[in-house]
C-alpha positions in Angstrom: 14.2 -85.2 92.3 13.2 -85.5 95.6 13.2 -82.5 98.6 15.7 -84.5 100.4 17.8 -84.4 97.6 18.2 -80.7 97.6 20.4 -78.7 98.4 20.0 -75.8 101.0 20.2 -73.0 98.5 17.7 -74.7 96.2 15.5 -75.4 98.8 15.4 -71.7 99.6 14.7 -70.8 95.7 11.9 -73.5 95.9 10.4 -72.2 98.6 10.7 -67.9 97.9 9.5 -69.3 94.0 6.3 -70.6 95.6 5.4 -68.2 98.4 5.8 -65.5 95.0 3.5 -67.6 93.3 1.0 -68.0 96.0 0.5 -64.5 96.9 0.4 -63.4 93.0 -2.1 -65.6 93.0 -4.1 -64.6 96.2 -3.8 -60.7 95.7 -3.4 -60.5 91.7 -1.9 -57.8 90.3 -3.4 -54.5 91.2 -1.1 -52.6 88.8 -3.0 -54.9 86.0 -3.8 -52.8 82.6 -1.7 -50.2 83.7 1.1 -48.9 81.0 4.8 -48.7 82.5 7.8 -47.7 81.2 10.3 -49.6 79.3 13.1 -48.8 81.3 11.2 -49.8 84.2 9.8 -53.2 82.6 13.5 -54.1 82.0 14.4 -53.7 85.3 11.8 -55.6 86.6 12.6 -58.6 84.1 16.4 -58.1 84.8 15.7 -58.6 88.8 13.3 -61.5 88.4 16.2 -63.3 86.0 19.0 -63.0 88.8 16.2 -64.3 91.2 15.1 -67.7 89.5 19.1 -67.8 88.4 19.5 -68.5 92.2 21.5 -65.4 92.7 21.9 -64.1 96.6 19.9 -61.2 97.5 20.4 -58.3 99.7 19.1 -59.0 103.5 16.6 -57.1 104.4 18.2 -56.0 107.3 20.4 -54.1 105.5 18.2 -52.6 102.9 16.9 -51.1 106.3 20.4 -50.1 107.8 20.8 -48.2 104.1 17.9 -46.4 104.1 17.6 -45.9 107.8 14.4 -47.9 108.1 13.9 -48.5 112.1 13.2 -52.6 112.4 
């Protein structure tokens, strides 16, 4: 499959999939060797399934406008 033959939304998954992958790869993981918890792991896994499942996320204009972040 070709770019052209994308569609919009996949297009935008390709693109957030590789910028995620890029800066992994330039600033690593600084949380690396540390222990979490398993509720927390879960969570984490659960989030990162919806996103490569193509799922819409929250704009972050309105996390802000929830949590009264000024822009």
């Amino acid at each position: 499959m070709q770019v052209k033959d994308l569609t919009v939304e996949q297009l935008q998954t390709l693109i957030r999939n590789t910028v995620d992958e890029r800066l992994d790869e330039y600033f690593g993981d600084p949380d690396q060797g540390k222990e979490i918890k398993e509720s927390f792991m879960q969570s984490l896994l659960n989030t990162r399934k919806k996103r490569m499942e193509g799922r819409a996320t929250i704009p972050a204009s309105e996390v802000y406008k929830r949590y009264g972040i000024d822009q």
